[in-house]
C-alpha atoms as a printed R data frame, in Angstrom:
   type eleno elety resid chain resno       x      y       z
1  ATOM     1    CA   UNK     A     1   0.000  0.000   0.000
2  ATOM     2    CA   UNK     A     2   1.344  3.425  -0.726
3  ATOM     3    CA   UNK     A     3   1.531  5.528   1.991
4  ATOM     4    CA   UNK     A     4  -0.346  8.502   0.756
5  ATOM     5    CA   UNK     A     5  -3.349  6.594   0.347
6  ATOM     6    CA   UNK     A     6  -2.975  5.646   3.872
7  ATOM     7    CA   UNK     A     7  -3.180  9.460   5.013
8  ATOM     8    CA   UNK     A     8  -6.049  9.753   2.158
9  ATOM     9    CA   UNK     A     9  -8.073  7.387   4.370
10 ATOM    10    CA   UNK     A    10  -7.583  8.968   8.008
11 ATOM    11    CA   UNK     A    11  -8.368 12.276   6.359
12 ATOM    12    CA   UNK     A    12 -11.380 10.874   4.761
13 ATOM    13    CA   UNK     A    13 -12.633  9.388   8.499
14 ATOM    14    CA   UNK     A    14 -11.507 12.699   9.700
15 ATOM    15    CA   UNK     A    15 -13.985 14.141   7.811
16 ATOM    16    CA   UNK     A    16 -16.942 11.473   8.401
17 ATOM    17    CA   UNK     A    17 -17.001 11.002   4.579
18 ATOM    18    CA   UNK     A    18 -17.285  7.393   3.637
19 ATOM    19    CA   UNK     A    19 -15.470  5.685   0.185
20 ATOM    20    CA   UNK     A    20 -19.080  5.764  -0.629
21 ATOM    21    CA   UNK     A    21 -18.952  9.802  -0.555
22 ATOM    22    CA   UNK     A    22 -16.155 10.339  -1.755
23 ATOM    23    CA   UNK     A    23 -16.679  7.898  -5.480
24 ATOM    24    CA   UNK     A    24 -19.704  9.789  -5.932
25 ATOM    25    CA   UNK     A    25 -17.700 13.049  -5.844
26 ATOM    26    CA   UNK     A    26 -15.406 11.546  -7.735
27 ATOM    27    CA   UNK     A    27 -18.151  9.923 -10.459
28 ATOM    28    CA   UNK     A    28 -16.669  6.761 -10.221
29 ATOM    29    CA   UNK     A    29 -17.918  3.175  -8.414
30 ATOM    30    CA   UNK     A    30 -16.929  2.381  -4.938
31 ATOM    31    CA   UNK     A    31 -15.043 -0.951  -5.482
32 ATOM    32    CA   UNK     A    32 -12.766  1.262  -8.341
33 ATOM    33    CA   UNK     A    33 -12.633  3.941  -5.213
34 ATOM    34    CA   UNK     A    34 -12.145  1.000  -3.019
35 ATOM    35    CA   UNK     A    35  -9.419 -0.131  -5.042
36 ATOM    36    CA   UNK     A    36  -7.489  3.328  -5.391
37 ATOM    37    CA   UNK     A    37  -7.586  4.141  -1.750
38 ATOM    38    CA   UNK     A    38  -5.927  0.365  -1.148
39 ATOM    39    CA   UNK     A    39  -3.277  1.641  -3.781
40 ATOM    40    CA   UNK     A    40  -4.521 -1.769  -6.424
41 ATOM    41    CA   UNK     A    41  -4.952  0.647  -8.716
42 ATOM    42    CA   UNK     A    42  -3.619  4.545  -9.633
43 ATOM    43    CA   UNK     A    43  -5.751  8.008  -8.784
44 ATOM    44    CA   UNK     A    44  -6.144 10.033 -12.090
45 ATOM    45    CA   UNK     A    45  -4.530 13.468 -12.072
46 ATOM    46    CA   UNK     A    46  -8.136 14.901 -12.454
47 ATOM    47    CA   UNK     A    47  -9.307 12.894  -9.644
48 ATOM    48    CA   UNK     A    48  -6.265 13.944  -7.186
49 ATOM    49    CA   UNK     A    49  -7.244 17.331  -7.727
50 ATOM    50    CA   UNK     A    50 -10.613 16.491  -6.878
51 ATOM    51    CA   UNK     A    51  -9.647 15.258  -3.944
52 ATOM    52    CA   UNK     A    52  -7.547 18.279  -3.178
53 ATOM    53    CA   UNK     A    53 -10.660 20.217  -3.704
54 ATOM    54    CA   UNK     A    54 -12.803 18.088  -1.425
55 ATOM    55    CA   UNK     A    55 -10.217 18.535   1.065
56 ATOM    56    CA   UNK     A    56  -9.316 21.833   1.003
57 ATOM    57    CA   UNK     A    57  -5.704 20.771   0.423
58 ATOM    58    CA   UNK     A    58  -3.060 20.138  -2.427
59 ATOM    59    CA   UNK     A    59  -2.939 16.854  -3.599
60 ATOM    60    CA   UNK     A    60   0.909 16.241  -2.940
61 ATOM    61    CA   UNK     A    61  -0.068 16.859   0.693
62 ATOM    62    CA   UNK     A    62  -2.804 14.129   0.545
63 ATOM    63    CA   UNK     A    63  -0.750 11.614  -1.991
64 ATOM    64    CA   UNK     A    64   3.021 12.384  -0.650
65 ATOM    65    CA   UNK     A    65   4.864 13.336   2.543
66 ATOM    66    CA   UNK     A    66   5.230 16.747   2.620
């Protein structure tokens, strides 16, 4: 698992959204959201910057250690 999805997840608890929430946002399906946030599979750029959006934050804080 990459890390970054690992802070994607306590910020998305944080925030009381569930994966559920957060693929609609996203206009994708919850096992594909499932699937990103377990790092299977790779976050478009579009949808990191969704994300960032969502969260008020840049992406590379989300996705990457900074």
């Amino acid at each position: 698992m990459k890390r970054g999805y690992a802070k994607l997840r306590g910020l998305r608890a944080e925030r009381g959204y569930t994966q559920r929430d957060i693929a609609e946002k996203l206009g994708i399906g919850v096992a594909t959201y499932r699937k990103k946030e377990l790092g299977e599979n790779d976050f478009t750029v579009s949808e990191a910057r969704e994300i960032g959006r969502i969260f008020d934050r840049e992406p590379d804080s989300i996705f990457f250690n900074k």
